[in-house]
C-alpha positions in Angstrom: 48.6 -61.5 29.3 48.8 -58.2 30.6 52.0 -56.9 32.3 51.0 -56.4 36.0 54.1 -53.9 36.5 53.0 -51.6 33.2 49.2 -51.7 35.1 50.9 -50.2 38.4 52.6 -47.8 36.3 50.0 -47.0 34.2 47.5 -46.1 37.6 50.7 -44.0 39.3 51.2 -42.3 35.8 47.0 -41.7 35.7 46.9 -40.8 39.4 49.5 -37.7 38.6 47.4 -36.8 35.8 44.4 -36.8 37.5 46.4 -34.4 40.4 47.3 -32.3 38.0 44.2 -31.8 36.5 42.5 -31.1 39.8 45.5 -28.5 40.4 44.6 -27.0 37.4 40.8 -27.4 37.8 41.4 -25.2 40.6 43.9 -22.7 39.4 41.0 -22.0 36.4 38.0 -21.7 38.6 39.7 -19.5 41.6 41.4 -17.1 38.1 40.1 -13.7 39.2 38.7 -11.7 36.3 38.0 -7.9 35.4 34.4 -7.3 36.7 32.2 -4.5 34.6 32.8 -0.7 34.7 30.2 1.0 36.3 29.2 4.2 34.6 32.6 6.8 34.2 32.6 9.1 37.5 34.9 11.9 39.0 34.4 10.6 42.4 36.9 9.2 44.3 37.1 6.3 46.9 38.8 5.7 50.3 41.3 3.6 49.0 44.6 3.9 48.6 45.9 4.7 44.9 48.2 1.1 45.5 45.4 -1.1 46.4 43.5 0.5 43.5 46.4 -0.7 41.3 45.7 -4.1 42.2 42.0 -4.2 42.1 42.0 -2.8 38.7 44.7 -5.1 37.3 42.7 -8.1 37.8 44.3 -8.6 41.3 47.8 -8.4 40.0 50.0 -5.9 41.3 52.2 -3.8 38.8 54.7 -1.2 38.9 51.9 1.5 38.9 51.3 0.8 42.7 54.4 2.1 43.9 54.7 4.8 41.2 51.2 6.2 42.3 52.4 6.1 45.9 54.8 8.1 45.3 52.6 10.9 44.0 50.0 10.6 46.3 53.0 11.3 49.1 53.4 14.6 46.9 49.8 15.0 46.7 49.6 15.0 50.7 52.2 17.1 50.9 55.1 14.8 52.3 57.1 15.9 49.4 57.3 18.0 46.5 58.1 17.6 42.8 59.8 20.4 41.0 60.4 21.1 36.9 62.8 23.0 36.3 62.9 22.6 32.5 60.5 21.3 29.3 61.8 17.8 30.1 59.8 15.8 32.3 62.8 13.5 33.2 64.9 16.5 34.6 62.5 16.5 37.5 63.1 16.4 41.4 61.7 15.5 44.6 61.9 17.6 47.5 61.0 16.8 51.2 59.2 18.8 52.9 59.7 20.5 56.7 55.9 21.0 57.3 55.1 17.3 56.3 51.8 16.2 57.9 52.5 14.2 60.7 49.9 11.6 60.4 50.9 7.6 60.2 51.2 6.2 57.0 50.5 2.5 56.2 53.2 0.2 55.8 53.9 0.3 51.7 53.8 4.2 51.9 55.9 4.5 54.7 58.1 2.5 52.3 58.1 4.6 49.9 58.4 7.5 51.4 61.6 6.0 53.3 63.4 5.2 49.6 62.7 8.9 48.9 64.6 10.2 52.6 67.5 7.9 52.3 68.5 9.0 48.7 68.1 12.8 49.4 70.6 14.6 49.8 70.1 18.3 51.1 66.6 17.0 51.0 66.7 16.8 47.0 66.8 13.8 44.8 66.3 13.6 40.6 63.1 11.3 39.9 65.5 9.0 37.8 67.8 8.6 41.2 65.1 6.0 42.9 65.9 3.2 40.6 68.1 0.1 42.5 71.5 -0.1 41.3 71.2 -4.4 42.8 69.0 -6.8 40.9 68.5 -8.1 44.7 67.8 -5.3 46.2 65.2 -4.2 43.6 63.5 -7.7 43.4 63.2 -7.5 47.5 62.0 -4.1 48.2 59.4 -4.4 45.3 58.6 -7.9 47.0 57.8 -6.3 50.0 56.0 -3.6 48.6 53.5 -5.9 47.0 52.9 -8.3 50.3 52.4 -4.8 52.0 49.6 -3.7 49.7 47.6 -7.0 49.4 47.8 -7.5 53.2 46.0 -4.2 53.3 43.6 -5.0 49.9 42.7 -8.1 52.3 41.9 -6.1 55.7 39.7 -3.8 53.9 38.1 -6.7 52.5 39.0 -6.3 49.3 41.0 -9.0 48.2 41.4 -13.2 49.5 43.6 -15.9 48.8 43.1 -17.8 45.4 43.4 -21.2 47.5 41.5 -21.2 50.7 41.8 -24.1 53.1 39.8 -26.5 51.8 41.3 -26.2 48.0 44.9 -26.6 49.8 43.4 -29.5 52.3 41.6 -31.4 48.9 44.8 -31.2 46.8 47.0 -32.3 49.7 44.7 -35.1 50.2 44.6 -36.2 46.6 48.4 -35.8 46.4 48.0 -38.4 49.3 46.3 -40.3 46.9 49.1 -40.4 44.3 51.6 -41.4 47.2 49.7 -44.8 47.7 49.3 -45.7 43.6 53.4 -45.3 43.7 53.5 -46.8 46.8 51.3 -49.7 45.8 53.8 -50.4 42.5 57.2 -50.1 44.1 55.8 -52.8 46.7 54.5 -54.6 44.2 57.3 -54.6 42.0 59.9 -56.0 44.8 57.5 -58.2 46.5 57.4 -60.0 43.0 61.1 -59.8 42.0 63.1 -61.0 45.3 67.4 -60.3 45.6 69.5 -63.0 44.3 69.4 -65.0 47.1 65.8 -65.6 46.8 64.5 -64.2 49.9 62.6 -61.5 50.3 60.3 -59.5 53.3 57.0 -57.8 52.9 58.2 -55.6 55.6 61.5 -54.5 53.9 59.4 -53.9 50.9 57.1 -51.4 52.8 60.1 -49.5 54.5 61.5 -49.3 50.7 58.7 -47.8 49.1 58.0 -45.7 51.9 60.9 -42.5 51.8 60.1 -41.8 47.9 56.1 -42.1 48.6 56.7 -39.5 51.2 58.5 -37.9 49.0 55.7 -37.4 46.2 53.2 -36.9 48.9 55.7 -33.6 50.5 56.2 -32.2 46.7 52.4 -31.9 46.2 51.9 -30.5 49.6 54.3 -28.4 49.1 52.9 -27.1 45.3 49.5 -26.8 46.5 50.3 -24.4 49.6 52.2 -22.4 47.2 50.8 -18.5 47.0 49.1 -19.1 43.7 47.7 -15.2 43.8 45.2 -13.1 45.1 41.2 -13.4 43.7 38.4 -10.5 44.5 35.9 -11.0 47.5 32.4 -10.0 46.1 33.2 -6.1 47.6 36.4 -6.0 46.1 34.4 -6.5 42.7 32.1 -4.1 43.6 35.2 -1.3 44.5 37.1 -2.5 41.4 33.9 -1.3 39.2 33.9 1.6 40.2 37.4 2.6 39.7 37.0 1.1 37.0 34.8 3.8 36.3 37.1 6.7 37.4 39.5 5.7 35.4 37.3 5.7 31.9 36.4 9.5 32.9 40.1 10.0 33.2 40.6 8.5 29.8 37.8 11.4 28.9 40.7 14.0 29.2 42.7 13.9 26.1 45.5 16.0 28.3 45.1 13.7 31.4 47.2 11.4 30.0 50.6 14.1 28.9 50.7 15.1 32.8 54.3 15.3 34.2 54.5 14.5 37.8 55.1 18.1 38.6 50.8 18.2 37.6 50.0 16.8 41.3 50.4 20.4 42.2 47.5 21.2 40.4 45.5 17.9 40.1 46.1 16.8 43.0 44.9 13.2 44.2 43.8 12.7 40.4 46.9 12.4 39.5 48.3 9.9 41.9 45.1 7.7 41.1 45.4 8.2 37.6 48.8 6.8 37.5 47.5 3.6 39.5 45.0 3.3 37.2 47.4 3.4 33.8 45.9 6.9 32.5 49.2 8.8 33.2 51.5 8.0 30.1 54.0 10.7 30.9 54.1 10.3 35.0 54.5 6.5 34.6 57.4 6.9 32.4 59.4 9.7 34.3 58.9 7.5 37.7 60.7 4.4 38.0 61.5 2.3 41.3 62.7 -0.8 39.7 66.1 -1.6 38.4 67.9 1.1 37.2 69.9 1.7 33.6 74.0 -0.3 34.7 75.2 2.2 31.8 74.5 5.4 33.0 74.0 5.7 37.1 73.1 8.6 39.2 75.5 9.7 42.0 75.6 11.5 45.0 79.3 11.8 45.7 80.6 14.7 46.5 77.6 15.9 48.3 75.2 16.7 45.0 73.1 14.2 42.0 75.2 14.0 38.7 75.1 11.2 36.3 78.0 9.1 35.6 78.6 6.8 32.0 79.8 3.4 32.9 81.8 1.2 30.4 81.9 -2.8 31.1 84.7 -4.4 29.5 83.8 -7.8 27.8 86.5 -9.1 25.6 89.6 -7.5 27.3 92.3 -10.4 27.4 93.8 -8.9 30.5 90.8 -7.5 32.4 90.8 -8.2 36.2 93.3 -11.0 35.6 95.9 -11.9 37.8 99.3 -10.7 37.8 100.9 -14.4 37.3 98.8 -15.5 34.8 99.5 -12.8 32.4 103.3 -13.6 33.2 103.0 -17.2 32.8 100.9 -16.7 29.7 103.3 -13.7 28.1 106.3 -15.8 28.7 104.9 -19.0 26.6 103.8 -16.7 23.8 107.0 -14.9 23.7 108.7 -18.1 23.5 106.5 -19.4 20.6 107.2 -16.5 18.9 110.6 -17.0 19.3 110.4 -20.7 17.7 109.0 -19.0 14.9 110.9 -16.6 14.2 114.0 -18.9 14.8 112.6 -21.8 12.9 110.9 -20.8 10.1 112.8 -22.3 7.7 113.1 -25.7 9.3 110.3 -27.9 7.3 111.6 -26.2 3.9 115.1 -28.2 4.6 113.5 -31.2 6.6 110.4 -31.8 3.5 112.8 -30.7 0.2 115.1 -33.9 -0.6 112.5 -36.7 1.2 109.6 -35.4 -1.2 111.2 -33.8 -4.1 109.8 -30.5 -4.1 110.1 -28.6 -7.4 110.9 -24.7 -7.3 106.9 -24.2 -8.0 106.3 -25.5 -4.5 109.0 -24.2 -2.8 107.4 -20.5 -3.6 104.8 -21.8 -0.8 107.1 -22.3 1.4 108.8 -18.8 0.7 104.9 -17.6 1.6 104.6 -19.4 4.9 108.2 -18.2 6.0 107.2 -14.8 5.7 103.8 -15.2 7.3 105.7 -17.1 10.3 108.3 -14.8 10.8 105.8 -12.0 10.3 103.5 -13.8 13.8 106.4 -14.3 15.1 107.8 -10.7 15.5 103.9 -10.2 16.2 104.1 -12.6 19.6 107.2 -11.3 20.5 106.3 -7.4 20.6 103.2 -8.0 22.2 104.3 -10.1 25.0 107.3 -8.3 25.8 104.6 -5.6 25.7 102.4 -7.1 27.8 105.1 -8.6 30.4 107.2 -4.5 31.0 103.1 -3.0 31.0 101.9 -5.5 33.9 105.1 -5.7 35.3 104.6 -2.1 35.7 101.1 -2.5 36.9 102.2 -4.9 40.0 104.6 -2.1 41.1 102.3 0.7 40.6 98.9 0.4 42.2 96.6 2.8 42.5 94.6 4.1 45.7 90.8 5.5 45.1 88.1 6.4 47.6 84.5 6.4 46.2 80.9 5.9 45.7 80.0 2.4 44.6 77.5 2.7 41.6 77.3 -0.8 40.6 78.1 -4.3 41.1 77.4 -7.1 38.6 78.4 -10.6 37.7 80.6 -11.0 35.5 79.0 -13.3 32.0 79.8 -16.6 32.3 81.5 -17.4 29.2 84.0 -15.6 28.1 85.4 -16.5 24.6 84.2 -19.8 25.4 86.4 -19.7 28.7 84.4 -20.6 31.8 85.4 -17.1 33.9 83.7 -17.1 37.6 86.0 -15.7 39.9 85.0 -11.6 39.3 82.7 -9.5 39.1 82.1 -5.9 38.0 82.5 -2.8 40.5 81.7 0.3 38.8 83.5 3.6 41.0 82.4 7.1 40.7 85.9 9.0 42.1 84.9 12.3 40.8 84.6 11.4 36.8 81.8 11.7 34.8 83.0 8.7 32.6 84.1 5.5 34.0 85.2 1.8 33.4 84.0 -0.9 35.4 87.2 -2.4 37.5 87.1 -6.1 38.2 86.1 -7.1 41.7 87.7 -10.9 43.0 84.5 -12.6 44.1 84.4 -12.8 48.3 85.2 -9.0 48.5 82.4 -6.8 50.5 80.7 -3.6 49.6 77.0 -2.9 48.1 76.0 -0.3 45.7 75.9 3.3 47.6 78.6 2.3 49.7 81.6 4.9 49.6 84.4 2.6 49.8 88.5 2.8 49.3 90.0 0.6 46.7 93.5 -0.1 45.9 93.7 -0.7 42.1 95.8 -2.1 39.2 94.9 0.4 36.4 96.1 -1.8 33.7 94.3 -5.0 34.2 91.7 -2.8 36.3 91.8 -5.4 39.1 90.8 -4.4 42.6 93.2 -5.8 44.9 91.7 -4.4 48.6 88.7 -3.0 49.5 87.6 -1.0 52.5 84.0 0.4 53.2 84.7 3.7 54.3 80.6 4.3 54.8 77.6 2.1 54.3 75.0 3.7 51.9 71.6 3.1 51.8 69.8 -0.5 51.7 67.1 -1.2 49.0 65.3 -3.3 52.1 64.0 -0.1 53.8 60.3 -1.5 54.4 59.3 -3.6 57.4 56.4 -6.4 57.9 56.5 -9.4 56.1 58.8 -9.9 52.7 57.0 -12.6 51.2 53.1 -13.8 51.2 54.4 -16.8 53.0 55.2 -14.9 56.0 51.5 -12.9 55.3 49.5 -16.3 55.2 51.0 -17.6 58.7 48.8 -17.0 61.5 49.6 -14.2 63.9 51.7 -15.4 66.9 51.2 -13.5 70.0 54.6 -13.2 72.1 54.5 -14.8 75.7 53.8 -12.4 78.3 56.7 -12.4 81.0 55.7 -12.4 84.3 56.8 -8.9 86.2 59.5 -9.5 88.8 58.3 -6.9 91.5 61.4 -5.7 94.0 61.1 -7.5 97.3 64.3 -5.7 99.0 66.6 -3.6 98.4 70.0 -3.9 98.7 69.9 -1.0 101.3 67.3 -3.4 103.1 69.8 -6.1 103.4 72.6 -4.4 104.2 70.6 -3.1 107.5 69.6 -6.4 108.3 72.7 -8.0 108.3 74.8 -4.8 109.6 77.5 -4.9 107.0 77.8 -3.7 103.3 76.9 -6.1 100.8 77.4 -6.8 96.9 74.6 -7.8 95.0 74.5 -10.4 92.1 71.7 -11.1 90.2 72.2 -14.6 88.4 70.7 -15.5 85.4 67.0 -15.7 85.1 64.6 -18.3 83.4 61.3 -17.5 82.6 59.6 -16.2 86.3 62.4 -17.4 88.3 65.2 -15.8 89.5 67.4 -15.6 92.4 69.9 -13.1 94.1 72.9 -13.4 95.9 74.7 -10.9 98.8 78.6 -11.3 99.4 79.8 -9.4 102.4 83.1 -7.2 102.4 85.3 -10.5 102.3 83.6 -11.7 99.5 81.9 -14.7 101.0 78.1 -15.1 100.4 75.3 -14.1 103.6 72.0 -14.3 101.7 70.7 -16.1 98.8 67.1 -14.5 97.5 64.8 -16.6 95.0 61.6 -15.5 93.7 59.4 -17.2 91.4 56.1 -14.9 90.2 52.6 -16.2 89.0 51.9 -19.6 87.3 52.1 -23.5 87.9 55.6 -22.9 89.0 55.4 -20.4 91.8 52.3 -22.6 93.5 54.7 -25.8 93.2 57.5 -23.8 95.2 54.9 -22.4 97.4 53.7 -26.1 98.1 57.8 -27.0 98.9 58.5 -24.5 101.5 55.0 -24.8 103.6 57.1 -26.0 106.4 57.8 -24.6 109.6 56.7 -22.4 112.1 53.9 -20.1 110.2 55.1 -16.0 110.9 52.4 -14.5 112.7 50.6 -11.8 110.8 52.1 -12.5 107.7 51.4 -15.7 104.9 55.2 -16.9 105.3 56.9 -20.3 107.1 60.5 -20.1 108.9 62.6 -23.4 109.2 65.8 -22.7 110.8 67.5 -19.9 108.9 64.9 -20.5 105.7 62.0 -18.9 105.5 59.5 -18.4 102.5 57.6 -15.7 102.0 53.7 -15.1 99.0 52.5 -12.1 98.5 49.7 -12.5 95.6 51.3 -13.9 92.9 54.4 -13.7 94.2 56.9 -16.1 96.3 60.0 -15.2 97.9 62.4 -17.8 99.8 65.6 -16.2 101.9 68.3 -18.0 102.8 71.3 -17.0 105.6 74.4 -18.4 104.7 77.9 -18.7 106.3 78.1 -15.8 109.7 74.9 -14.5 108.9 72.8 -17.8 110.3 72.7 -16.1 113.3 70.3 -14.1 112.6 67.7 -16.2 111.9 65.5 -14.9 114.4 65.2 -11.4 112.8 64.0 -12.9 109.1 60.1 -12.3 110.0 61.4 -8.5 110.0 63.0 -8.8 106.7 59.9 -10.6 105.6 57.2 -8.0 106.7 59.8 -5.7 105.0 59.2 -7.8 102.1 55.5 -7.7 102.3 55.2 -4.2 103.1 57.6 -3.2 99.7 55.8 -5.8 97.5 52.1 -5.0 98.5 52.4 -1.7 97.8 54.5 -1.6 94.4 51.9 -1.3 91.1 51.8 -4.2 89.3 54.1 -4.5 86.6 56.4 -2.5 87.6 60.0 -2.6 87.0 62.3 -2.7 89.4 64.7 0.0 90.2 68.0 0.8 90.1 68.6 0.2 93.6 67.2 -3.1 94.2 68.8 -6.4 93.6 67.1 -7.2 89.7 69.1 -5.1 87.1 68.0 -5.7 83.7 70.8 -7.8 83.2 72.6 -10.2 85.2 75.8 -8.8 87.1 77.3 -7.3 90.2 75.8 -4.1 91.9 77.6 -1.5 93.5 77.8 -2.6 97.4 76.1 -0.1 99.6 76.7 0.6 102.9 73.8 0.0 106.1 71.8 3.2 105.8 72.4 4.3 101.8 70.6 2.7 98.8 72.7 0.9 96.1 
């Protein structure tokens, strides 16, 4: 008889397979691949030396696309590089004053940013662009590649691996899936009840529901992941034909030795040589990934030099806390002290009870020694110890800059779980330096110039102060991830422009007294004013409501009254509402004022007059009663603007 529960399983088990498969079905046929070379050629496309990167790399983006960004910049003339020596790796990048001033597209702009925020005097050493953060690397490299494939794609070049209707079919099958697990968990309580022997279909359902959703979301969720970029039939086409650049590049047998100082002479060549992997030396002089944590570049002291950087790894005492080398040094020194006292305890506790013979008793002579021996040992080195971090405590140090680098510390230490530091590495004005240990929760990024107060024996950092933030690794803007690329565009809501019925000059004639204007907060089209006379007590309250379903339902509330004669406006007592176009405005007198209700249709022609003639979307200005934010105005007196 076959087990109805191992069937359900067996169909949930197949129906993952299956999903799986078809994931992978798809993941095979939408794999881009390197189309033919067309014959080798000198000429030279439109595109930029990035996006060629990608086409040519089987729509994979590698280091080569910033690298030949970089020297295309120099190629343009936005910068410069200069050797001074026979080394390639002592060159340096120079911006230049009489830069063109055309836009550049998002990844070079990028690029060319890095390069600003480094220089200093407008000079930095091509090895000076690598990130000192992991982070910061992985995130401005990240944003570098959506930049370039969201330009690949509006040239036409490059699409989605997944379109919609792979993404829909997968989610759908992954629906699929959901229903065999959902059929064998219901099936599975429905036949095995609670103790009590009742059960309910329904409280079967809702059980098997929340983890059916579940499988259905993860699915989803892995089938709208980016799963890479594939070639469009032009982007094959393009991709050809750099292909065929790039093997009459590979003609040159001197192409390929070219330091980056060549773009002076080669020009574009070289930059698209480099995206092209043709450039041996250029690709290995540039570098704007993660830089070497030994030896760091610094600009401290106002020009580049290199600093060494030791990390400390099996130091006992490195960034540890005062009290637990105290606590630790006083237990050793008093074992050391039980040795050294009692070293010749077992020889009179085990002699008589076992019978030792002289023979065996030179053992013991051996293990007195050795005692007494680690004892002295323990009790140098912790008195040692104690005096040396007693001293530390009392003697800290104070040093002021540049932060080169900040790791995490290993996890294991000695097999000792150690999670509460971290490595800070200091250029203060040496060219060799050890790492101090940073307590986990302080601030400060690499490039910062920062203050520290310092133990210098356990090389703790005890305070921290950024004295001046340097430069982020995040300079590029647009989307960071291809998430952000693949959602739709959304256009911000247009706000209705609040035209300026009255000044407050206007009401402070009407009302014969000087007024105070506050503008209270505004939602969406609607907004309202009020006036306070001299004793502080309010005479007016202005509302206005501009253009959409709102203003013609306010417009619909206040068609009551007396209609003003010559002018698309109703008076009710000392109300009276006022449409211009797209545009309503509803005065109210309050308090003293309320009798003058007879001069409103005045106020409101005013009204009329100042609104029909002001160009639409205008802002107001400074002297009428809608400042930018909400708050009082000065008061003005009758004749005299505000």
């Amino acid at each position: 008889m076959i087990n109805r529960h191992l069937l359900d399983a067996g169909i949930a088990a197949s129906a993952f397979f299956a999903w799986y498969l078809m994931y992978g079905v798809a993941r095979a046929v939408t794999r881009p691949t390197a189309p033919r070379a067309a014959p080798a050629t000198q000429d030279l496309g439109e595109e930029p030396p990035a996006v060629v990167s990608l086409l040519v790399n089987r729509w994979e983006l590698t280091e080569d696309a910033a690298e030949s960004t970089l020297v295309d910049l120099a190629a343009r003339g936005y910068l410069e590089f200069r050797q001074p020596a026979d080394d390639p790796m002592h060159t340096t990048i120079h911006l230049r004053a009489d830069a063109p001033s055309e836009s550049l597209l998002p990844f070079e702009q990028q690029v060319l940013d890095r390069v600003r925020a480094l220089a200093v005097g407008g000079v930095v050493p091509v090895t000076a662009l690598t990130f000192r953060d992991a982070g910061e690397a992985a995130t401005w490299n990240r944003r570098l590649r959506v930049a370039v494939v969201a330009e690949a794609r509006k040239r036409g070049l490059s699409r989605k691996r997944f379109g919609p209707a792979v993404v829909s079919l997968l989610s759908f099958a992954g629906f699929g899936v959901a229903a065999s697990v959902f059929w064998a968990i219901v099936h599975y309580l429905v036949l095995h009840p609670d103790n009590s022997g009742e059960h309910s279909t329904a409280g079967s359902i809702m059980g098997a529901a929340l983890p059916c959703l579940g499988v259905w979301a993860t699915l989803s969720t892995v089938a709208g992941r980016y799963p890479g970029e594939k070639g469009t039939p032009l982007g094959r086409e393009v991709a050809a034909r750099w292909l065929g650049v790039r093997a009459w590049l590979k003609g040159d047998d001197g192409f390929a030795a070219l330091p980056p100082a060549a773009v002076a002479v080669w020009d574009r060549y070289l930059s698209y040589g480099t995206a092209l992997g043709t450039t041996r030396i250029t690709s290995a002089v540039l570098d704007l990934g993660l830089g070497n944590r030994r030896l760091v570049w610094s600009s401290f002291g106002g020009d580049w030099h290199r600093v060494k950087i030791r990390y400390p790894r099996f130091w006992p005492r490195y960034g540890q806390r005062g009290w637990r080398i105290t606590k630790r040094g006083v237990v050793l020194l008093a074992l050391g002290v039980v040795f050294i006292r009692y070293a010749t305890k077992p020889r009179s506790v085990l002699t008589e009870p076992l019978h030792l013979k002289p023979a065996a008793l030179k053992w013991f002579d051996l293990g007195e020694h050795v005692l007494v021996a680690f004892g002295w040992f323990l009790v140098v080195l912790c008195a040692y110890k104690l005096i040396r971090n007693f001293i530390d405590l009392l003697t800290p140090r104070e040093l002021t800059g540049q932060l080169l680098w900040v790791e995490d510390w290993p996890k294991t230490t000695l097999g000792s779980a150690v999670t509460d530091r971290s490595y800070l590495a200091l250029d203060h004005g040496q060219d060799r330096t050890t790492a101090f240990a940073r307590p986990n929760g302080l601030a400060g990024r690499p490039g910062d110039t920062v203050r520290i107060k310092v133990r210098r024996w356990t090389r703790r950092v005890i305070e921290l102060t950024v004295v001046e933030r340097g430069v982020s690794g995040d300079t590029g803007s647009g989307p960071s991830t291809f998430e952000e690329l693949d959602k739709p565009a959304v256009v911000p809501a247009q706000r209705t422009p609040i035209l300026e019925p009255l000044t407050t000059a206007d009401v402070a004639a009407f009302l014969g007294t000087d007024v105070r204007a506050t503008a209270l907060p505004q939602f969406g089209s609607f907004g309202s004013v009020t006036y306070d006379g001299p004793d502080g007590k309010t005479l007016m309250l202005l509302q206005h409501a501009g253009g959409g379903a709102f203003m013609r339902t306010a417009w619909r509330a206040n068609q009551r009254g007396n209609p003003v004669p010559g002018l698309d406006a109703f008076m009710k007592g000392p109300r009276a509402a006022l449409k211009v176009g797209d545009m309503i405005v509803i005065v109210t007198l309050m308090g003293r004022a309320t009798g003058q209700a007879h001069a409103l249709p005045q106020l409101l022609a005013t009204a009329a007059t100042r609104l029909s003639g002001a160009s639409p979307g205008s802002a107001p200005g400074s002297s009428g009663p809608f400042p930018a934010s909400p708050g009082s105005l000065p008061s003005s007196g009758g004749s005299s603007g505000s």
